[in-house]
C-alpha positions in Angstrom: 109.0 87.5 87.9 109.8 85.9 91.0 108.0 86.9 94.3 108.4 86.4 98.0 105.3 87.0 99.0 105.6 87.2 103.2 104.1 87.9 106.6 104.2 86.5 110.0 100.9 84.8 109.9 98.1 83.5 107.6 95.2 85.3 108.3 97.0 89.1 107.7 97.7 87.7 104.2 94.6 85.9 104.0 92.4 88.0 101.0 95.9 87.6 99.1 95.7 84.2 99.5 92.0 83.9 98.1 92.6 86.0 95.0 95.5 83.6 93.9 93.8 80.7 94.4 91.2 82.8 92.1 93.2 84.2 89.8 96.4 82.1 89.6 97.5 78.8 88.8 98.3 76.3 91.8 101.1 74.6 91.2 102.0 73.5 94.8 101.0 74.5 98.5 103.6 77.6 98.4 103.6 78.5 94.9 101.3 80.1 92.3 101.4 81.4 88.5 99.9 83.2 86.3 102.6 82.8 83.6 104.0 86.0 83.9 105.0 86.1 88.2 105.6 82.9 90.0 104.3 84.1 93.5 105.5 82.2 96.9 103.9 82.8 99.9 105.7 82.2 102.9 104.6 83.1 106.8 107.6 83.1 109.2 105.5 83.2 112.6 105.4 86.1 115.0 108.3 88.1 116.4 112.1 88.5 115.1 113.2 85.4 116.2 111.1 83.6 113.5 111.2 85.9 111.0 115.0 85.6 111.0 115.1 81.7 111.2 112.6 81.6 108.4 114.3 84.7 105.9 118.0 82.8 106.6 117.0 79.0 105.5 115.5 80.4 102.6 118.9 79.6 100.5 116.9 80.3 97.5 116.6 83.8 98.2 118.9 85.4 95.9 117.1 84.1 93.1 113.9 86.0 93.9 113.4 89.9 91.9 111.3 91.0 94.5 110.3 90.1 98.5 106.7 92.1 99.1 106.3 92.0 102.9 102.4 92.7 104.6 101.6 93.1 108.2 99.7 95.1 110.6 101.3 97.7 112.4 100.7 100.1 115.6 101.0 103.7 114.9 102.6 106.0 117.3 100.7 109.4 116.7 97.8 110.2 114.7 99.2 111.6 111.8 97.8 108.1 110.2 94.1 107.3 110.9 93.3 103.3 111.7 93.0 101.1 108.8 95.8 103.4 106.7 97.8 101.7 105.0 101.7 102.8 104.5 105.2 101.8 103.0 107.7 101.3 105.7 110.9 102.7 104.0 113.3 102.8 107.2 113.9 100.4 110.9 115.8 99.8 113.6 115.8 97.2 116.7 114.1 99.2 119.2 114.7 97.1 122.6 117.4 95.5 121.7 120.7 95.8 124.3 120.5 96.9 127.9 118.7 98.6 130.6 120.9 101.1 132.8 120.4 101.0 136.6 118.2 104.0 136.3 115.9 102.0 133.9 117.4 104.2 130.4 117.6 101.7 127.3 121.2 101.7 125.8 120.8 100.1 122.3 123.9 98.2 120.6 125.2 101.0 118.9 125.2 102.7 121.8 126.9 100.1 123.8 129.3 99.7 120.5 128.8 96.2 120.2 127.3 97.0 117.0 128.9 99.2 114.0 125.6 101.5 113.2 127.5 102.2 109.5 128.5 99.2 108.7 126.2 97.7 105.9 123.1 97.6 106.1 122.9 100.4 108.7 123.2 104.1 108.4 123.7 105.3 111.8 121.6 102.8 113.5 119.1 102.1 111.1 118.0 99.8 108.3 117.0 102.0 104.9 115.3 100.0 102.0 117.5 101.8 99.2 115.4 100.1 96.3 113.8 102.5 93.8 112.5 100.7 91.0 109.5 99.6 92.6 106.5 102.3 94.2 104.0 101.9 96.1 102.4 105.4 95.8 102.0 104.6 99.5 102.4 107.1 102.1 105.9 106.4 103.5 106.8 105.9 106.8 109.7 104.5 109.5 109.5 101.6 111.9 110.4 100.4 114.9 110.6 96.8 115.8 110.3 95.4 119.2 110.0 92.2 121.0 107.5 93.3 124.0 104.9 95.3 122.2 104.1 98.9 123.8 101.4 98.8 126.3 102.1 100.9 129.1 102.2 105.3 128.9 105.7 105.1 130.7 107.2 102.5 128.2 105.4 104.3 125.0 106.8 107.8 126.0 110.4 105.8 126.4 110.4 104.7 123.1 109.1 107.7 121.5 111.6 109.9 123.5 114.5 108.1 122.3 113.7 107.1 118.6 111.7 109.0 116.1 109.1 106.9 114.3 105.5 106.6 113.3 105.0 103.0 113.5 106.0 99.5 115.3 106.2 96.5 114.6 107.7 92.6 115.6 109.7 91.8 112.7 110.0 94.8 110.6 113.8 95.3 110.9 114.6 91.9 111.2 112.9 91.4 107.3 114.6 94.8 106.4 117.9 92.8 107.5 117.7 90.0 105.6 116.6 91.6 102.4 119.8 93.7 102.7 122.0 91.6 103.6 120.8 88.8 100.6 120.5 91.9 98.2 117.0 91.3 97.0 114.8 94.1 96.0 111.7 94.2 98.7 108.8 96.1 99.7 107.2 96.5 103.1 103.5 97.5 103.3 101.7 97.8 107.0 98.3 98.2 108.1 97.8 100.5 110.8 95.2 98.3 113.2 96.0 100.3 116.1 97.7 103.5 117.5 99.9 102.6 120.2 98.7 103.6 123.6 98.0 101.8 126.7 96.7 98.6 125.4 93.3 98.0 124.7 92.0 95.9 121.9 88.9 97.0 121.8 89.5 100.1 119.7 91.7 98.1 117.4 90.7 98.1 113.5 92.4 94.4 112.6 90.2 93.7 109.7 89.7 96.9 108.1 93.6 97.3 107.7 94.3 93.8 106.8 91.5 94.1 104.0 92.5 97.8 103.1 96.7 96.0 103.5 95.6 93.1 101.1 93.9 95.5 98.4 97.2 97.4 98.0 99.2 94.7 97.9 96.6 92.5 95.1 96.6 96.1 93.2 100.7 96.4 93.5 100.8 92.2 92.1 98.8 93.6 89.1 100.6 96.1 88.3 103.8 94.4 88.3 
């Protein structure tokens, strides 16, 4: 089995990394094998704009069965405690179109510069339709944004105007790609931090990228 193993930097895939180089066989910088998967890591960099440049050169990426996608994520309410980890099943651009004179957000539907049925949306958003691989994760939907939420006026906008439980920078933009190339994929965040006015101090970045990286080592196994 062929995997896309991704995420928009290193270090939130980083215990992954270790147990292949443990467990798997090397056989270049972005490949590994244990005879039965043939796993490729590959980190895009942060935000959509790199996740799309990276997902669109791959022009391998209809030969891969299966894209697993790990990251941390922010979590809108506290229905999911820090360090949760959950299976992002549904997304959507969340900022991206234009900002009316009295400060509303029109997205691109909205403006109908953008057909919010036309595949791979269903009125406005991305769905990951695939079935035949579980998680057994708690399933959630995402939002994905180029300015992360930091202010109480620009988090109740949001919130107001799309429902969701978590957000992200590339979430959609990887939903996207997968769609549109047809490959199977899976996308599994780790809640590091509920989104509020920002303050990093009461973030929980390695407890969910070591509670992320357990799911996603026990999902390889089971594979």
């Amino acid at each position: 089995m062929k995997i896309l193993l991704v995420s928009a930097t290193v270090f939130e895939l980083m215990p992954t990394l270790e147990y292949l180089e443990k467990h798997f066989e090397t056989k270049s910088f972005s490949e590994f094998t244990n005879g039965i998967h043939s796993i490729h890591p590959f980190v895009t960099g942060v935000g959509s704009p790199m996740m799309a440049f990276g997902m669109g050169k791959l022009h391998d990426a209809p030969t891969y069965d299966l894209v697993i996608h790990g990251g941390l994520s922010g979590a809108y309410d506290n229905q999911f405690n820090l360090g949760d980890v959950v299976e992002v099943v549904k997304e959507r651009w969340a900022d991206l179109g234009a900002e009316e004179q009295d400060g509303a957000f029109t997205d691109l539907v909205e403006m109908e510069l953008m057909d919010g049925n036309r595949i791979p949306f269903s009125e406005g958003w991305i769905l990951n339709k695939q079935t035949k691989y579980t998680t057994g994760l708690d399933q959630c939907t995402g939002l994905t944004v180029n300015k992360v939420s930091g202010t109480q006026k620009s988090i109740d906008a949001i919130k107001n105007k799309y429902s969701a439980d978590v957000e992200s920078m590339e979430g959609a933009t990887l939903f996207y790609a997968c769609r549109m190339w047809d490959i199977p994929f899976i996308s599994i965040r780790g809640i590091s931090n509920y989104v509020q006015p920002r303050d990093k101090s009461s973030w929980k970045i390695p407890e969910a990228i070591e509670k992320m990286n357990e799911r996603i080592i026990g999902m390889i196994g089971r594979l």
